[in-house]
C-alpha positions, 0 to 999 in steps of 0.5 A, a space after each residue: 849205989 841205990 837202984 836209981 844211980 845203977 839203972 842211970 848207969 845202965 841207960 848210960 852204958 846202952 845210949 850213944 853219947 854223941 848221935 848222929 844222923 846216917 846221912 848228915 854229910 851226904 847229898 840226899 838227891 841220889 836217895 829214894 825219897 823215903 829215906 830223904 824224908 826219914 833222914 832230915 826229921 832225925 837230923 831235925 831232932 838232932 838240931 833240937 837236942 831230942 835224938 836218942 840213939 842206942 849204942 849197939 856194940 857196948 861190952 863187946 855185943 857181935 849182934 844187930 838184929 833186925 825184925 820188922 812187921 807192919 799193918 794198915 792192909 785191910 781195906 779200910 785202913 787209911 794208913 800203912 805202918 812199918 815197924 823195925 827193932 833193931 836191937 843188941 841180941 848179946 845183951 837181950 838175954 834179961 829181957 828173953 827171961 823176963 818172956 818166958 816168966 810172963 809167958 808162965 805167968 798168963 798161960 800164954 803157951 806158944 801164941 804170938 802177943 799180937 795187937 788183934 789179940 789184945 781183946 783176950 783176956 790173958 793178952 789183956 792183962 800181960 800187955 802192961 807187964 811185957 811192954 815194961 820188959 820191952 823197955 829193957 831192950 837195947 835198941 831201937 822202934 822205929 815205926 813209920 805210918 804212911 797214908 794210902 794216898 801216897 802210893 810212890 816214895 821211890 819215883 820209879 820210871 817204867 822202865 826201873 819198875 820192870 827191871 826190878 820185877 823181872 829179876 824180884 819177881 813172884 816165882 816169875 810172876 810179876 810184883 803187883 804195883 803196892 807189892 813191889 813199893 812195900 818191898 822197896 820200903 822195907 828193904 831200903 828202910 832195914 838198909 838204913 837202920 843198920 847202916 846207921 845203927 850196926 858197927 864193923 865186924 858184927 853179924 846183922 839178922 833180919 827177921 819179919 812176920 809172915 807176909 806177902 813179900 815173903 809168903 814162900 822161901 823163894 820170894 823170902 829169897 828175893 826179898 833178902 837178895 834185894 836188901 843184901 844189894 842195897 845195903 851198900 848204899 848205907 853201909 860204910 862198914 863191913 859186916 860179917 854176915 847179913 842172915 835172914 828168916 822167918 819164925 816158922 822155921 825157927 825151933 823154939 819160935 816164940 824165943 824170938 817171936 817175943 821180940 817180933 811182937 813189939 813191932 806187931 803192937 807198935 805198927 797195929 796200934 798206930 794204924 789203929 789210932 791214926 784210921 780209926 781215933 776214939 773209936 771204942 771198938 778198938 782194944 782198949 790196951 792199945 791206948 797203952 801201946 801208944 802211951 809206952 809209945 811216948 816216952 823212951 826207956 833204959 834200954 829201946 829208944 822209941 820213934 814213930 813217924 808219919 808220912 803224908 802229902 800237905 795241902 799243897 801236895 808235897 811229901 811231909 815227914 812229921 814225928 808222932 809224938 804220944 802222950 805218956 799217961 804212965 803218971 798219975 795223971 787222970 787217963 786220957 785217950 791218946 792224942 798225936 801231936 803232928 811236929 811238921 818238918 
């Protein structure tokens, strides 16, 4: 068998060879209207022929992990991003291997790879390599924007709103209005994903980059307590644990910040390229981001969504669909294709 037979049995072996949406049985009116919109764009990419999924409990893999960063905070942003990996920890070793060569390789020591740091030289010239290592994750990238402008996915009345901050508080100190919409989003958005994405009897992690949801272990806490309590919603199966942590109180941190990287890359350049186009102040490496963005791989199935209100002031969920200029074609700035639902 040649190396082009072995790598198709490979990305055989780590898809799903019959996909399926999460809640493509269930009424979707008791559902926040996030996961609504998330849920009929992937049930209109299984309708198309173009749903991919990874298959997560292949040669008896005990472990989904979740990680997850976001961007689109500064003020001038137009745009937040939520980016999640869920990926088969069994089966990342090779990829783990293939980061600490490249961390040799570019002098890298600890330092995160992250998209602000894409302007450094030694970050500059390793991004194509890690990235092509990224491919040989078993998972999924989901990185979904979602424009400033819409400010309430979950329609909470007063009263919810209340309820929830009193007992997710700050360390007693009221949510702010964005703090607790963002984690609502990030709770019911992990939710889904292992809901779909998890089978029976695996342990699940969750893991995200430092954040004000989860500036301190007691807010990091509540954020937790919170997913646990949704979970159900999603979760048919049972888990055998659902853990949660940060890098910082890790040993040996970039052993598992490598993999966070790639939801930082993802989230920084589509928010990049959605507020900010052609602009040329923008790293340069981030068209590469996008391109990597545009086509799916052995292992990492790649999906990029966008929410925004349409001209008639209604909720809209469209798929990003960039273009892959890894061929030999001449280099073009990368353009979005908006596939309206």
């Amino acid at each position: 068998m040649n190396q082009q037979d072995l790598l198709q049995a490979l990305a055989n072996e780590l898809t799903d060879p019959n996909p399926r949406t999460l809640l493509r049985e269930r009424d979707l009116a008791p559902y926040p209207a996030l996961i609504q919109l998330i849920e009929k764009r992937f049930q209109m990419e299984k309708a198309e022929g173009k749903l991919l999924l990874p298959l997560l409990n292949t040669s008896h893999n005990q472990s989904v992990f979740v990680f997850s960063d976001f961007g689109g905070e500064h003020s001038k942003s137009l745009y937040r991003t939520y980016s999640f990996l869920v990926f088969a920890w069994n089966h990342a070793a090779f990829a783990q291997d293939e980061f600490r060569k490249i961390r040799t390789q570019y002098g890298l020591g600890t330092s995160e790879i992250a998209f602000k740091k894409l302007r450094e030289a030694r970050f500059e010239n390793s991004i194509n390599e890690y990235l092509r290592v990224c491919d040989f994750i078993p998972g999924m990238l989901l990185t979904i924007a979602v424009a400033k402008g819409v400010t309430n996915l979950f329609r909470l009345t007063p009263q919810e709103q209340t309820a929830l901050n009193e007992r997710y508080a700050h360390g007693g100190r009221p949510r702010s209005k964005p703090d607790l919409e963002k984690m609502l989003r990030v709770a019911h958005t992990s939710a889904y994903l292992l809901g779909w994405l998890s089978h029976p009897g695996q342990a699940a992690l969750w893991m995200t980059d430092n954040d004000n949801i989860v500036a301190n272990d007691q807010i990091a806490s509540r954020m937790y307590e919170y997913t646990v309590s949704v979970l159900p919603k999603y979760c048919d199966h049972k888990l055998e644990r659902l853990g949660y942590t940060r890098p910082e109180t890790l040993d040996c941190a970039e052993n598992f910040q490598d993999f966070l990287s790639v939801t930082d890359l993802a989230a920084g350049a589509i928010e990049s390229h959605l507020t900010h186009g052609g602009d040329e102040r923008l790293p340069s490496k981030g068209d590469n981001v996008l391109s990597w963005l545009g086509r799916h791989s052995i292992g990492l199935k790649k999906y990029s969504l966008l929410i925004e209100k349409s001209d008639q002031d209604d909720l809209q969920c469209c798929m990003l669909r960039f273009r892959d200029t890894s061929s030999s074609e001449p280099p073009l700035r990368i353009g979005v294709q908006l596939d309206h639902s």
